[in-house]
C-alpha positions as CSV (number, residue, x, y, z in Angstrom):
1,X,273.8,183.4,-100.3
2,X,276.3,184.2,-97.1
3,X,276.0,181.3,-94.9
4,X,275.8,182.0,-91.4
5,X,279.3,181.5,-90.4
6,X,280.5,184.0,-92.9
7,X,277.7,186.6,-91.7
8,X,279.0,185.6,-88.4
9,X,282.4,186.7,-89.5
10,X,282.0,189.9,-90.6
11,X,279.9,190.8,-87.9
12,X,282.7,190.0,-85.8
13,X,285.1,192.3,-88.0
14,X,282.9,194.9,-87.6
15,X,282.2,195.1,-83.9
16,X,285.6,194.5,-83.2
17,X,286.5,197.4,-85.3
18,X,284.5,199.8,-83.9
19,X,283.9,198.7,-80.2
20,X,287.6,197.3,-79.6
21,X,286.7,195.9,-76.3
22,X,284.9,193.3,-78.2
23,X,288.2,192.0,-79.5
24,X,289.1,189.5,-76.7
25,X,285.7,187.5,-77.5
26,X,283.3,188.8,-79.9
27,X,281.5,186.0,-79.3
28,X,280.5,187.2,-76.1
29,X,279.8,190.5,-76.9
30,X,277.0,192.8,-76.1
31,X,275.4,196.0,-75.2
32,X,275.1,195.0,-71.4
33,X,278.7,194.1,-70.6
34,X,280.5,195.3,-73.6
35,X,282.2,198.3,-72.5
36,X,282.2,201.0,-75.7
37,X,279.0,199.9,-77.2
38,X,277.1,202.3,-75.9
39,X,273.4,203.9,-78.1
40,X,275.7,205.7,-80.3
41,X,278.1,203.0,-80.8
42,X,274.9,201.1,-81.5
43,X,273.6,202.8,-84.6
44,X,277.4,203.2,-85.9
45,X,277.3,199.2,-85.7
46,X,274.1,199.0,-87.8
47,X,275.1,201.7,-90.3
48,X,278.8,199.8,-91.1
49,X,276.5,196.3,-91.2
50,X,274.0,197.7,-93.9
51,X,277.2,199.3,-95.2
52,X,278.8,195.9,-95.6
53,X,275.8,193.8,-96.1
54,X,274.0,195.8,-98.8
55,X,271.2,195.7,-96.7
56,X,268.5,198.1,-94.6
57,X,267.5,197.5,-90.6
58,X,264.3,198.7,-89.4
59,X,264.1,200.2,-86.1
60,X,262.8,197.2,-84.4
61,X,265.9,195.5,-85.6
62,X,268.0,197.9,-84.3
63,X,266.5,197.7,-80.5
64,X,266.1,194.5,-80.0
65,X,269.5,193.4,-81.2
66,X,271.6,193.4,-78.4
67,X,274.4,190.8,-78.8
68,X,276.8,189.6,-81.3
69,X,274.4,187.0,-81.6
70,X,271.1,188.7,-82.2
71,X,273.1,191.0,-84.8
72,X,274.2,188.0,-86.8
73,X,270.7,187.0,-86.5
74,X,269.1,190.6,-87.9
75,X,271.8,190.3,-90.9
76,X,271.0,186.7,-91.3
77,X,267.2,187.3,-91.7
78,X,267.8,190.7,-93.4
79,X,269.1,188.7,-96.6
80,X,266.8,185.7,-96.7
């Protein structure tokens, strides 16, 4: 099992590949001051993390996730 600092890692590679605002400080990143991670960007996010991850979201994932934080949490509790 991926511990959370590894999950935290790769979530980190992905938003920073695909919203490349998020580079300076993933850490800090999210939907409300991120800029490029807009509703699109949003389900492009999800589909590379299941890509990645091996894993499915369900909506409710999806629209309540709206940080770096609360998508290393959905990836987190999408492989317990």
């Amino acid at each position: 099992m991926r511990s959370r600092d590894d999950i935290a890692k790769i979530v980190d590679k992905v938003l920073t590949s695909l919203v490349p605002a998020s580079a300076s400080n993933p850490m800090i990143a999210s939907r409300e001051v991120t800029p490029g991670w807009s509703s699109l960007m949003h389900i492009e996010i999800f589909f590379a993390l299941e890509e990645e991850f091996d894993v499915r979201f369900d909506e409710d994932s999806m629209a309540f996730a709206e940080s770096r934080d609360d998508l290393v949490d959905t990836v987190f509790s999408a492989l317990q």
